[in-house]
Residue frames as a rotation matrix with the C-alpha (Angstrom) as fourth column:
UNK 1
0.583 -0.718 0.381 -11.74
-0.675 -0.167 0.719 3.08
-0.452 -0.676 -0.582 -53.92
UNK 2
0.043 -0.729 -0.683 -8.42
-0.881 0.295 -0.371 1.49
0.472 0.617 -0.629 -55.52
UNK 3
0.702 -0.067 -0.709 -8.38
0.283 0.940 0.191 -2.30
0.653 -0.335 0.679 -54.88
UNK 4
-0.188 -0.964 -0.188 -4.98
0.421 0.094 -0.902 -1.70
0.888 -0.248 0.388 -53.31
UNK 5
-0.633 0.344 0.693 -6.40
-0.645 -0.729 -0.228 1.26
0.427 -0.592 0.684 -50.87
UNK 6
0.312 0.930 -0.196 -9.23
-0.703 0.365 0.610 -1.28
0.638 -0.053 0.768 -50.35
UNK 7
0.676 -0.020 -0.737 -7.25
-0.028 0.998 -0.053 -3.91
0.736 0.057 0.674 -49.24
UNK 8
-0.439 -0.624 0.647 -4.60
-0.161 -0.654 -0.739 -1.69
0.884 -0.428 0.187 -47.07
UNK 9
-0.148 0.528 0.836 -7.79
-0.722 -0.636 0.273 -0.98
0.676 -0.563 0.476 -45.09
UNK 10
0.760 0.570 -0.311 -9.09
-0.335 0.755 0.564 -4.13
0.556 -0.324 0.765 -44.55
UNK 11
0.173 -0.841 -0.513 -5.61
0.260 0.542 -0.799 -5.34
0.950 0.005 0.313 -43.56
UNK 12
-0.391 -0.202 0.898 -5.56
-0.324 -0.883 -0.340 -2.47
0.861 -0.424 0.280 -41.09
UNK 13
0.504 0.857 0.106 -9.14
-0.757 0.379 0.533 -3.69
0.417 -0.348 0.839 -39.87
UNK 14
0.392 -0.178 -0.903 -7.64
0.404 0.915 -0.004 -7.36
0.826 -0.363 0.431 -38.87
UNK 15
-0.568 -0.812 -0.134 -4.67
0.426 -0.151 -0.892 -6.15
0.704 -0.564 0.431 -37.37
UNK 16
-0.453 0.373 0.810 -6.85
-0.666 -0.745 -0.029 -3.89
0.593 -0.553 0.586 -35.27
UNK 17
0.566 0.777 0.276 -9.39
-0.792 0.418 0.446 -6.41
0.231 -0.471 0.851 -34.45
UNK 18
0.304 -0.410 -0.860 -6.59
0.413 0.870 -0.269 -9.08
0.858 -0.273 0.434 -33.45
UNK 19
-0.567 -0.769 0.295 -5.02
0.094 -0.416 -0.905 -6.76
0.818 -0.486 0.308 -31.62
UNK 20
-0.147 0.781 0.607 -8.58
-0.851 -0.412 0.324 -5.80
0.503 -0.469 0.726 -29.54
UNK 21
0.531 0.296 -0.794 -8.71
-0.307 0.940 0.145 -9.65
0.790 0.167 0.590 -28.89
UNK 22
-0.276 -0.674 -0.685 -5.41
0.508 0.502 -0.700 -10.39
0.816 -0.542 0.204 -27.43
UNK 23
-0.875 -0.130 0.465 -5.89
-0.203 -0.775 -0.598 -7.04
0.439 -0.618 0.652 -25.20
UNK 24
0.109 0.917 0.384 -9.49
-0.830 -0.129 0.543 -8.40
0.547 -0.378 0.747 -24.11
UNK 25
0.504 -0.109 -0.857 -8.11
0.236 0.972 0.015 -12.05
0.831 -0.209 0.516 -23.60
UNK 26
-0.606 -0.779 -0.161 -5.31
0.354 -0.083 -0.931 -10.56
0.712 -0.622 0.326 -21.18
UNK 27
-0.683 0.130 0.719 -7.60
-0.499 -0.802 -0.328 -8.39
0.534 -0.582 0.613 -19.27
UNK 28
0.529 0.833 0.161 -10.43
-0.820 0.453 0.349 -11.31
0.218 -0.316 0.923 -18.53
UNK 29
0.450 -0.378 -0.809 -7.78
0.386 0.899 -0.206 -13.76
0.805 -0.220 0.551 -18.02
UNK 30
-0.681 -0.732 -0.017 -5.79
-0.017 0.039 -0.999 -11.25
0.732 -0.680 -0.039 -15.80
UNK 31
-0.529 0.349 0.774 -8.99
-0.340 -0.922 0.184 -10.68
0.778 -0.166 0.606 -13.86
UNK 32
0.607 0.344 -0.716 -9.76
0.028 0.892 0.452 -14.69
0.794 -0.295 0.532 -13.52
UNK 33
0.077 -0.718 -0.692 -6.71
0.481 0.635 -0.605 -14.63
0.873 -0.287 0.394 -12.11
UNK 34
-0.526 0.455 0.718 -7.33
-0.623 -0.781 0.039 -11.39
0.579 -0.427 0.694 -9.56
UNK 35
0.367 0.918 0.148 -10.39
-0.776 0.214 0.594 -13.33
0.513 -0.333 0.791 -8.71
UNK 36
0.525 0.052 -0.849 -9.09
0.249 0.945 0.212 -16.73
0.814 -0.323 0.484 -7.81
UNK 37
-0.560 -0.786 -0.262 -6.02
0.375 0.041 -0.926 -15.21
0.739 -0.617 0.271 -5.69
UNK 38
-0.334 0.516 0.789 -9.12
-0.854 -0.520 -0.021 -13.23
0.399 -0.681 0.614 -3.81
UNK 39
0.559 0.811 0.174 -10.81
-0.738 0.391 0.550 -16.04
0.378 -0.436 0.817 -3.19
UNK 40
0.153 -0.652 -0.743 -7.95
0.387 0.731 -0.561 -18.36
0.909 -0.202 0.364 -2.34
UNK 41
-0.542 -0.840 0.021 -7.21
0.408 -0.285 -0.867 -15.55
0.735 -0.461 0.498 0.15
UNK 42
-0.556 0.692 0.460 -10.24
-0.759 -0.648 0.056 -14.56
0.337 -0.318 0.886 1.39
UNK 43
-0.306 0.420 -0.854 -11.44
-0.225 0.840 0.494 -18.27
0.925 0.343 -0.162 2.01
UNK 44
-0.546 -0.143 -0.826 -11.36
0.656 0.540 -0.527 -18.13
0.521 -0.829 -0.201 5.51
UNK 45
0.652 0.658 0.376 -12.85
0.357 -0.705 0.613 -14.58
0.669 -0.265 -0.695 5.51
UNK 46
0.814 -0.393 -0.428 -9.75
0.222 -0.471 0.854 -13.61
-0.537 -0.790 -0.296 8.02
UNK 47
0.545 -0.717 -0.435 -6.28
-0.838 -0.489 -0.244 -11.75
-0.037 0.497 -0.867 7.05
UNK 48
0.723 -0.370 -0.583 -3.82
0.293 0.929 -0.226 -14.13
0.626 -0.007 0.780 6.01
UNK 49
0.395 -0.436 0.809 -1.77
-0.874 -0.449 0.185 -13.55
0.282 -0.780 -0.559 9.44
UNK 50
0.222 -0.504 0.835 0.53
-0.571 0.626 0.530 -16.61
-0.790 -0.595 -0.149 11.01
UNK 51
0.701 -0.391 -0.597 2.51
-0.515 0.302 -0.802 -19.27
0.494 0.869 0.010 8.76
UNK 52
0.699 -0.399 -0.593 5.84
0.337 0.916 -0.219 -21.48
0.631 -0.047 0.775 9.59
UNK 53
0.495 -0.724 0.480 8.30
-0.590 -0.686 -0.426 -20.74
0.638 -0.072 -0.767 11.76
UNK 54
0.339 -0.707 -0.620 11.47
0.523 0.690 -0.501 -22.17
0.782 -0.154 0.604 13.65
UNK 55
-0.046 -0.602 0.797 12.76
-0.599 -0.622 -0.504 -20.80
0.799 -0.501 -0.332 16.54
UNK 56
-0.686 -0.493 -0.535 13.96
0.269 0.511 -0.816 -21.93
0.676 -0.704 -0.218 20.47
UNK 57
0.758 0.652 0.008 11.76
0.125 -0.157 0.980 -21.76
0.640 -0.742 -0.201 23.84
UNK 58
0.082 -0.662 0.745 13.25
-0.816 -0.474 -0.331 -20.88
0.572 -0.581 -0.579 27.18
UNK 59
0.789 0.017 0.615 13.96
-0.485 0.631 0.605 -24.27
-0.378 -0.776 0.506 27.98
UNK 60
-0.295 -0.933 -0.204 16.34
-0.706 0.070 0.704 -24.32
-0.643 0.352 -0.680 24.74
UNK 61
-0.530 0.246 0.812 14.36
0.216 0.965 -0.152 -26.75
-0.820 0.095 -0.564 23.18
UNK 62
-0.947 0.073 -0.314 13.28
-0.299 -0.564 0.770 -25.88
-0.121 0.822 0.556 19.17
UNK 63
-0.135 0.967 0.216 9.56
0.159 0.236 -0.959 -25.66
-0.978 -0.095 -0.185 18.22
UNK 64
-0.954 -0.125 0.271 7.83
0.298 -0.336 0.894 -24.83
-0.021 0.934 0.358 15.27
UNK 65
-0.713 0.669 0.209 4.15
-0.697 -0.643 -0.319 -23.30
-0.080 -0.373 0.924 14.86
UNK 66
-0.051 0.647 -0.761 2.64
0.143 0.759 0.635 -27.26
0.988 -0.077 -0.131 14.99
UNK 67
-0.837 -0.140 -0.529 2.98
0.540 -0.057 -0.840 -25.88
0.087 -0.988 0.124 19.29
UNK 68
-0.821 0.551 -0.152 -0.09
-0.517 -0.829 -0.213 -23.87
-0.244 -0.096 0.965 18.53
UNK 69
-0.355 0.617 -0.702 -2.12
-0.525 0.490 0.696 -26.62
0.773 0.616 0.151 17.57
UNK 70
-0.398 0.440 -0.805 -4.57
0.587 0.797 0.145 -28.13
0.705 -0.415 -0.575 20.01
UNK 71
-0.003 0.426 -0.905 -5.23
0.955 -0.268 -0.130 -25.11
-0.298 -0.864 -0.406 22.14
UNK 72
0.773 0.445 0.451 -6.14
0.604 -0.734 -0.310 -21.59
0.193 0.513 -0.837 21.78
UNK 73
0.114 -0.964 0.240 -2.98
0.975 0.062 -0.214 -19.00
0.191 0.259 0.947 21.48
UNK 74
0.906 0.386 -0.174 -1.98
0.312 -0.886 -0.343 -15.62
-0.287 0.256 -0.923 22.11
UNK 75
0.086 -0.930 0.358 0.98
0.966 0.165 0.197 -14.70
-0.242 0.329 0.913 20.44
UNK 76
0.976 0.053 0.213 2.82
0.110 -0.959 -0.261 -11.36
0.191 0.278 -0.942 20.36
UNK 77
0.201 -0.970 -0.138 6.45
0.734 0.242 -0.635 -10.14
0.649 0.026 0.760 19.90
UNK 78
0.706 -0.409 0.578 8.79
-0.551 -0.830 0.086 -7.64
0.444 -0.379 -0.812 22.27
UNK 79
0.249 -0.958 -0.142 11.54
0.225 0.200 -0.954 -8.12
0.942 0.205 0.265 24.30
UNK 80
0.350 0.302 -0.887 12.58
0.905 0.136 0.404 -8.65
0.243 -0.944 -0.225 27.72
UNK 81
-0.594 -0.625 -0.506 15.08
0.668 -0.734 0.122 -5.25
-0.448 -0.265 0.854 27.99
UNK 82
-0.414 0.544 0.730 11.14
0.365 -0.635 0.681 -3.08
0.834 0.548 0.065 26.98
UNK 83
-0.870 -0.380 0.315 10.66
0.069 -0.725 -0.685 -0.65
0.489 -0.574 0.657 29.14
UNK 84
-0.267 0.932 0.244 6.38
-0.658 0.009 -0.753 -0.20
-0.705 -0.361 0.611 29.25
UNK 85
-0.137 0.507 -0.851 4.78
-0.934 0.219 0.281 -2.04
0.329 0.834 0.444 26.47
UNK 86
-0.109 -0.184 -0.977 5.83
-0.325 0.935 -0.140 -5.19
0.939 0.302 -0.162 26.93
UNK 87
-0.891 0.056 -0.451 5.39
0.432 0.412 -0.802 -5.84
0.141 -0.909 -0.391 30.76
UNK 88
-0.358 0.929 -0.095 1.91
-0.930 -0.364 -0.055 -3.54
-0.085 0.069 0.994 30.36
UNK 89
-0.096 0.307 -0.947 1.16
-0.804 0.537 0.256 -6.01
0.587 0.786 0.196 27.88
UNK 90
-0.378 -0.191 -0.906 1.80
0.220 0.932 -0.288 -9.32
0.900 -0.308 -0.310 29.80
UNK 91
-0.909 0.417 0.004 0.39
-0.045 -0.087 -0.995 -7.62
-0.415 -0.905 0.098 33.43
UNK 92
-0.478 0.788 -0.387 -2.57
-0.869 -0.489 0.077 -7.13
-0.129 0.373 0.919 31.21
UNK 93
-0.207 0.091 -0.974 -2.62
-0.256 0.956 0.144 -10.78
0.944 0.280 -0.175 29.50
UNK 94
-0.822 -0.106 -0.560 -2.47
0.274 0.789 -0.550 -12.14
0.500 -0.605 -0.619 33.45
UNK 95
-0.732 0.595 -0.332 -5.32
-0.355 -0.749 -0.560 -9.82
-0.582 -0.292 0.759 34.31
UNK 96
-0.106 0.802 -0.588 -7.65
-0.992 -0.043 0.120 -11.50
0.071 0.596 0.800 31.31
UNK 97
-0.755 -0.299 -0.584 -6.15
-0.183 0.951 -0.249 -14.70
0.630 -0.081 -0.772 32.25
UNK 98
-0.927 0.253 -0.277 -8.28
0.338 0.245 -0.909 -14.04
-0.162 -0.936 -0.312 35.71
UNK 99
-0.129 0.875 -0.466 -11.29
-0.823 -0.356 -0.442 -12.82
-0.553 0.327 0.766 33.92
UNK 100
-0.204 0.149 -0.968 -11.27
-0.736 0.629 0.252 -16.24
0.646 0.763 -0.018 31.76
UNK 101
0.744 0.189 0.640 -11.72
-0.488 0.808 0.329 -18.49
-0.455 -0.558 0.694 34.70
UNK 102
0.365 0.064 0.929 -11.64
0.063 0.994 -0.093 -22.03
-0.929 0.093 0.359 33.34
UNK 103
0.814 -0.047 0.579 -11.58
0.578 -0.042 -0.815 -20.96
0.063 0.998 -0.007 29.88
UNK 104
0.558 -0.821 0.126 -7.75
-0.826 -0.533 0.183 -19.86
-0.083 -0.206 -0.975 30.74
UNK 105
0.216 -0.436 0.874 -7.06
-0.232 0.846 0.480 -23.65
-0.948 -0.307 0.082 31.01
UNK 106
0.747 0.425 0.511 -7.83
0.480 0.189 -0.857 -23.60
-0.461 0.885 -0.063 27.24
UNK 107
0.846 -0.424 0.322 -4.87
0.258 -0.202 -0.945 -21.34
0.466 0.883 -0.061 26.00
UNK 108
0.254 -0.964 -0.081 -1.53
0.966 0.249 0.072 -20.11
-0.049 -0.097 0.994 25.99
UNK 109
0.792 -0.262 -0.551 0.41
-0.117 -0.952 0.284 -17.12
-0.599 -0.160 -0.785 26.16
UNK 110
0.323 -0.879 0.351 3.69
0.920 0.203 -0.336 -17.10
0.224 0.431 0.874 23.40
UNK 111
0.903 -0.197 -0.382 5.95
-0.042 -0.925 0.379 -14.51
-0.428 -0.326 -0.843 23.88
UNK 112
0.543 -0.671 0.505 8.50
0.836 0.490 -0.248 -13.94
-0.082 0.557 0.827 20.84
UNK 113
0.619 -0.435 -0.654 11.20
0.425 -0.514 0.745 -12.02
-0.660 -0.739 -0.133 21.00
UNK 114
0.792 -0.454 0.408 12.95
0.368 -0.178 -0.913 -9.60
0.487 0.873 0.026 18.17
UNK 115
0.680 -0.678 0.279 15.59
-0.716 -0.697 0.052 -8.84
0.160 -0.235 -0.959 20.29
UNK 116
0.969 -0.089 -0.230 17.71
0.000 0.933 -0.361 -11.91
0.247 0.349 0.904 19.75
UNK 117
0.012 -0.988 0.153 20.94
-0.216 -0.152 -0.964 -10.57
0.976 -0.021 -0.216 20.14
UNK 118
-0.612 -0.526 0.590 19.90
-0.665 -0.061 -0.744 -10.43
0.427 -0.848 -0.313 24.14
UNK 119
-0.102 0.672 0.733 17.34
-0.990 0.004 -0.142 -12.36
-0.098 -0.740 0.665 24.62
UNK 120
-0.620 -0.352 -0.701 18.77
-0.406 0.909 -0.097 -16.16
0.671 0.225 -0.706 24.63
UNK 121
0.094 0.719 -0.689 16.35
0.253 0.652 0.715 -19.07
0.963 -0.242 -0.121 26.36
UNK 122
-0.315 -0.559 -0.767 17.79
0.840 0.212 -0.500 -18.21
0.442 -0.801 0.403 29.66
UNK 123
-0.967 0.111 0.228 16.97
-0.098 -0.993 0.067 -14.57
0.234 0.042 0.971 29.26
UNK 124
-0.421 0.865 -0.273 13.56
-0.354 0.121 0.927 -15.60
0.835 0.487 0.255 28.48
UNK 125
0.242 0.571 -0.785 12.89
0.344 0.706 0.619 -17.76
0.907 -0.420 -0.025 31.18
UNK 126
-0.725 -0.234 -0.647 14.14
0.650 -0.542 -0.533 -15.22
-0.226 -0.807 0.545 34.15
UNK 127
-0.833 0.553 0.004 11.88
-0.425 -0.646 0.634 -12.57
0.353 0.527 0.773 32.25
UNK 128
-0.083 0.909 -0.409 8.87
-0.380 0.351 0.856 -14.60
0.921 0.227 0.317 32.61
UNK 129
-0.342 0.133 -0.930 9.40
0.651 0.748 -0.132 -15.80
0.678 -0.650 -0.343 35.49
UNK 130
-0.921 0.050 0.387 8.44
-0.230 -0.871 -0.435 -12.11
0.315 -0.490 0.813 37.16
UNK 131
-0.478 0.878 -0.009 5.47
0.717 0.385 -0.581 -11.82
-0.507 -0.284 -0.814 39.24
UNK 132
-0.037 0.590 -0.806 2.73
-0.262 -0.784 -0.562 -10.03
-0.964 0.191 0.184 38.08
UNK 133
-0.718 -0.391 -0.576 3.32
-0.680 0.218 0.700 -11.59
-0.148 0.894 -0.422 34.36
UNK 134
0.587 0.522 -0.619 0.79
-0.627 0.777 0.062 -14.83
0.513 0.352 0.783 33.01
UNK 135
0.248 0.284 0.926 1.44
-0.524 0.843 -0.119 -18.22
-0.815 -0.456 0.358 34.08
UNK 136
0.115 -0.220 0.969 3.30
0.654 0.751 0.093 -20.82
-0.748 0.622 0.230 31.85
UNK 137
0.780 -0.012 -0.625 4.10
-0.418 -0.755 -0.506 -17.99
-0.466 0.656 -0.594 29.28
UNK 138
0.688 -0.447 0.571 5.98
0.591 0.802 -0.084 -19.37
-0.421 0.396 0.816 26.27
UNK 139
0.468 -0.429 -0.772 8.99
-0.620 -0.783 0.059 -17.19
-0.630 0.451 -0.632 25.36
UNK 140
0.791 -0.128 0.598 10.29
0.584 0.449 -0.676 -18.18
-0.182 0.884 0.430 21.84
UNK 141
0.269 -0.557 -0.786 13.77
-0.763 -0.621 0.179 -16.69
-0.588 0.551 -0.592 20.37
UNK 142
0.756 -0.186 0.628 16.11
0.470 0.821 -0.323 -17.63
-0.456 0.539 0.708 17.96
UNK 143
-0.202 -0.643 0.739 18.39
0.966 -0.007 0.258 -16.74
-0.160 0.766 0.623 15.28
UNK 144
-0.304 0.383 -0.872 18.19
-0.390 -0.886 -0.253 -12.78
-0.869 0.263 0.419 13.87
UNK 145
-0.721 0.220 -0.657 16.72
-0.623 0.209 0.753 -14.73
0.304 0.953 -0.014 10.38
UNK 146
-0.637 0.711 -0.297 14.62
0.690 0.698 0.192 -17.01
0.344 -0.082 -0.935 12.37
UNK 147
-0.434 0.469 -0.770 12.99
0.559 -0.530 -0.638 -14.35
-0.706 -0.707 -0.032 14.19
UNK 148
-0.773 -0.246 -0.584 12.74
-0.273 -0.702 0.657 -12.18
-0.572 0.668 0.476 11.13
UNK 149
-0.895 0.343 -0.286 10.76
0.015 0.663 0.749 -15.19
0.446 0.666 -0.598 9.61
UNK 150
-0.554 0.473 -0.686 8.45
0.815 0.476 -0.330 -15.42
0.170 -0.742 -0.649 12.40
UNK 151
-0.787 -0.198 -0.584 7.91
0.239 -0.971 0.008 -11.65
-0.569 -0.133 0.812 12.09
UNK 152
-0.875 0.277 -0.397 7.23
-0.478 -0.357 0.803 -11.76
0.081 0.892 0.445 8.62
UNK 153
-0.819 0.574 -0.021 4.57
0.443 0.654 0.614 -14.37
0.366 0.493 -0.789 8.63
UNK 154
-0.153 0.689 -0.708 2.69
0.799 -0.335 -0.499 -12.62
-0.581 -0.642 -0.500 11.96
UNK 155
0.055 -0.002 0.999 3.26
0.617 -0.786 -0.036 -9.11
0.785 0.618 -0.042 9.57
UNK 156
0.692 -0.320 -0.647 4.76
0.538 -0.370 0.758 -8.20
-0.482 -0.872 -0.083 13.15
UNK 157
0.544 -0.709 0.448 6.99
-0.084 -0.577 -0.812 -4.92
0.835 0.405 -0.374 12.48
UNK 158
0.939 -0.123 -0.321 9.94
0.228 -0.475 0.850 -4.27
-0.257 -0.871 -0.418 14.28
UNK 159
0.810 -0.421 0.408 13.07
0.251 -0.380 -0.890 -2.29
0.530 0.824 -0.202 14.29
UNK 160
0.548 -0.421 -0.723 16.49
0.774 -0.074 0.629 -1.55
-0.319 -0.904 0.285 16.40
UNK 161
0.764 0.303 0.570 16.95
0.336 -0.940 0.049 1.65
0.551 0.154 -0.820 17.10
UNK 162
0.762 -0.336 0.554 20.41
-0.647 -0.356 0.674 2.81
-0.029 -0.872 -0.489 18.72
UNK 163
0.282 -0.800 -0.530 24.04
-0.236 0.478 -0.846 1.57
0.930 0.364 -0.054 18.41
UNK 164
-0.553 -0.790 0.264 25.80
-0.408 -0.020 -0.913 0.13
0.726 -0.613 -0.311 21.20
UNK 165
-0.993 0.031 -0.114 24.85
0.114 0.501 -0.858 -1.28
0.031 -0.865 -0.501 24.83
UNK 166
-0.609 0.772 -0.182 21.54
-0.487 -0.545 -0.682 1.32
-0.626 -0.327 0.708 24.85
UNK 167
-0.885 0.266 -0.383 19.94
-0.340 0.194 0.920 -0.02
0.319 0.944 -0.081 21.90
UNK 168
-0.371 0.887 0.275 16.05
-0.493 0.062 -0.868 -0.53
-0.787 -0.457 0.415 21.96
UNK 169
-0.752 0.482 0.449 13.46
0.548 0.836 0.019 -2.21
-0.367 0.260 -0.893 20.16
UNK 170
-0.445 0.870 -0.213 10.48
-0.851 -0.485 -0.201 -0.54
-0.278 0.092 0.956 18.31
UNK 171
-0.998 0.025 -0.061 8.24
0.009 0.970 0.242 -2.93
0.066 0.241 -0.968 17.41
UNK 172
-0.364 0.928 0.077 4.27
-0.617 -0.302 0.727 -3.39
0.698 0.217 0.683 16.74
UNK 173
-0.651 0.121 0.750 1.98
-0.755 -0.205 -0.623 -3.92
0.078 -0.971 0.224 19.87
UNK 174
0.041 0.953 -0.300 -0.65
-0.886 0.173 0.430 -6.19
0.462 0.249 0.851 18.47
UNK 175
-0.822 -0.014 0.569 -1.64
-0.129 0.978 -0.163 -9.95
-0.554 -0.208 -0.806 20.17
UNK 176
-0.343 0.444 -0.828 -2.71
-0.774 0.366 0.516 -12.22
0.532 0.818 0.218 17.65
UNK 177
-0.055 0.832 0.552 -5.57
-0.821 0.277 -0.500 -14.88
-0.569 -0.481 0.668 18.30
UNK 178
-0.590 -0.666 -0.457 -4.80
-0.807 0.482 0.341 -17.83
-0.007 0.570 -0.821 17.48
UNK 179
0.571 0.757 -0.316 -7.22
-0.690 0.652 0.314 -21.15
0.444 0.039 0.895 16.94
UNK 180
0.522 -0.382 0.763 -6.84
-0.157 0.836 0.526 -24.76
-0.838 -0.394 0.377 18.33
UNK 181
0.760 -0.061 0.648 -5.84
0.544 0.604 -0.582 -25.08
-0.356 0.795 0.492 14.41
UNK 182
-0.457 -0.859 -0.230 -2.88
0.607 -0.490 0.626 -22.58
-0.650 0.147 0.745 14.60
UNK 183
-0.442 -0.255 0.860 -4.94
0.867 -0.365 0.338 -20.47
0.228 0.895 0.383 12.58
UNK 184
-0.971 -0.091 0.223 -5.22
0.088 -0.996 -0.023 -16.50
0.224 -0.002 0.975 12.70
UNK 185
-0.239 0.942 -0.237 -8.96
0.971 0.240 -0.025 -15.80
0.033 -0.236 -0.971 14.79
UNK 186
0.862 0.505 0.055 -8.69
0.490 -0.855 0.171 -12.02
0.133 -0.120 -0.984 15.72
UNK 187
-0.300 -0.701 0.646 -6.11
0.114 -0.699 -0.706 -8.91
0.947 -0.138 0.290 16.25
UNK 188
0.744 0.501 -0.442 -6.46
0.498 0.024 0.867 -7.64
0.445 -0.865 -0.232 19.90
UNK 189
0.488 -0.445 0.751 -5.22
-0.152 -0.891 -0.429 -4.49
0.859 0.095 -0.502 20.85
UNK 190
-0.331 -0.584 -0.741 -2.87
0.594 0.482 -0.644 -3.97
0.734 -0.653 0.187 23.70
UNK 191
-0.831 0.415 0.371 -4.84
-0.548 -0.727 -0.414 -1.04
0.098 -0.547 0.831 25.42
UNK 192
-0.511 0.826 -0.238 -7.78
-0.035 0.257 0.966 -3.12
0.859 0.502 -0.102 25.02
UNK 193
-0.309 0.510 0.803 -8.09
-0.949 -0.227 -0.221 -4.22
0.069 -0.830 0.553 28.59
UNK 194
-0.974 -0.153 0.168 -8.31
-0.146 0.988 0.055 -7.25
-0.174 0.029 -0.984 30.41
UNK 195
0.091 0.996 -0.023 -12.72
-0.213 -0.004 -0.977 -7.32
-0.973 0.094 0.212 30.24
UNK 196
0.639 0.559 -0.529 -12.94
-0.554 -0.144 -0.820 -6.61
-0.534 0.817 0.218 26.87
UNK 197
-0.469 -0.850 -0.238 -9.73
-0.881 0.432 0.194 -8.82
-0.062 0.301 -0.952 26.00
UNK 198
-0.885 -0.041 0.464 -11.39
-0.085 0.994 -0.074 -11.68
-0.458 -0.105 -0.883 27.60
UNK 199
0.045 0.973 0.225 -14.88
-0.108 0.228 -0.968 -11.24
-0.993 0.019 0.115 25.95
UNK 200
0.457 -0.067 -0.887 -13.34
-0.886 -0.129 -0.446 -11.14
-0.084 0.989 -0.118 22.60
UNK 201
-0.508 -0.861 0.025 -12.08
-0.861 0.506 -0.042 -14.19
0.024 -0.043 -0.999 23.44
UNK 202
-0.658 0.603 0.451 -14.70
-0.220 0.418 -0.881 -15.76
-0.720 -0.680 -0.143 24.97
UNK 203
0.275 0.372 -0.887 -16.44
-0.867 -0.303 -0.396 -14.62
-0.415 0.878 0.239 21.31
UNK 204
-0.296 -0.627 -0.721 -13.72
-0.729 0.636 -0.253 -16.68
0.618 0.450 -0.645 19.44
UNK 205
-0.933 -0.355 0.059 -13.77
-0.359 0.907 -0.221 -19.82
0.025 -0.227 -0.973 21.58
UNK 206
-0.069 0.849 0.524 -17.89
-0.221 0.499 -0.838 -20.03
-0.973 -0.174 0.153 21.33
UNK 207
0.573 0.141 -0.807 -17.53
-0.813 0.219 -0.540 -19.92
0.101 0.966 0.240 17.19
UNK 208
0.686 -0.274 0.674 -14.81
0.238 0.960 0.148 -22.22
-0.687 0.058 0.724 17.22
């Protein structure tokens, strides 16, 4: 074979085999990197569900999600002007409240609203004040961008539907479980029932 031909090849040969390199380096570096974000995210073993947020209570006074700290939480969003869901929901909550006994003394109730436009502190706190509702229920608005935030972190959908006076509210049904440590413990359907509500609780507050 002609030196020259010989030397073409070999030339070829590098290039190839650098090239195989970089393309192995990227893939085992992108995979390190895969790996850590799993395990960064997976450290707790739970979804990565709750986060900051800013918004008003129905006394007008601004919180932030350090109000979840020291006691156990449920937190879910709707809106006082929801037809079934949302008053289901909350007859339901005061129903597990009375299945928790004592261990009711232990948490809260939030109630955050994506309907901002009507549902100022005032709103909130006539709303809640209904019989048949929980006890001491925190209702939380704010801003349409604070709320939004607060949304995002819970991965709480919702969506307004309708122009004018009628306008509604879709929105996702779920009540998040919350630790003494503000952090994310369980999901907990709204059909669940107040029994099986409170024994999944009851679950959560014996782990800790």
């Amino acid at each position: 074979m002609p030196r020259r031909t010989v030397l073409l090849f070999a030339g070829a040969c590098i290039a190839i085999a650098a090239a195989l390199a970089v393309v192995t380096m990227v893939v085992v570096t992108g995979r390190e990197q895969a790996a850590q974000s799993l395990t960064a995210s997976s450290e707790t073993g739970q979804p990565l569900v709750g986060g900051p947020f800013q918004l008003v209570d129905q006394e007008g006074r601004t919180v932030d999600q350090t109000m979840l700290e020291g006691r156990w939480s449920l937190v879910f969003f709707g809106f006082t002007y929801c037809p079934d869901f949302c008053p289901t929901t909350l007859a339901t909550l005061a129903a597990t409240q009375a299945q928790l006994g004592a261990d009711a003394e232990k948490m809260q109730i939030v109630f955050i609203s994506v309907d901002p436009e009507r549902d100022t502190p005032q709103a909130l706190k006539d709303y809640l004040s209904s019989d048949g509702f929980p006890r001491g229920v925190i209702g939380l608005t704010g801003t349409p961008d604070q709320v939004a935030a607060a949304a995002k972190v819970y991965r709480a959908y919702f969506q307004k539907v309708g122009e004018g006076d009628a306008y509604t509210m879709n929105h996702s049904l779920t009540v998040y479980l919350m630790g003494p440590d503000g952090q994310f413990r369980s999901a907990i359907a709204h059909d669940l029932g107040p029994d099986r509500s409170a024994e999944l609780i009851r679950r959560a507050m014996e782990r800790g």
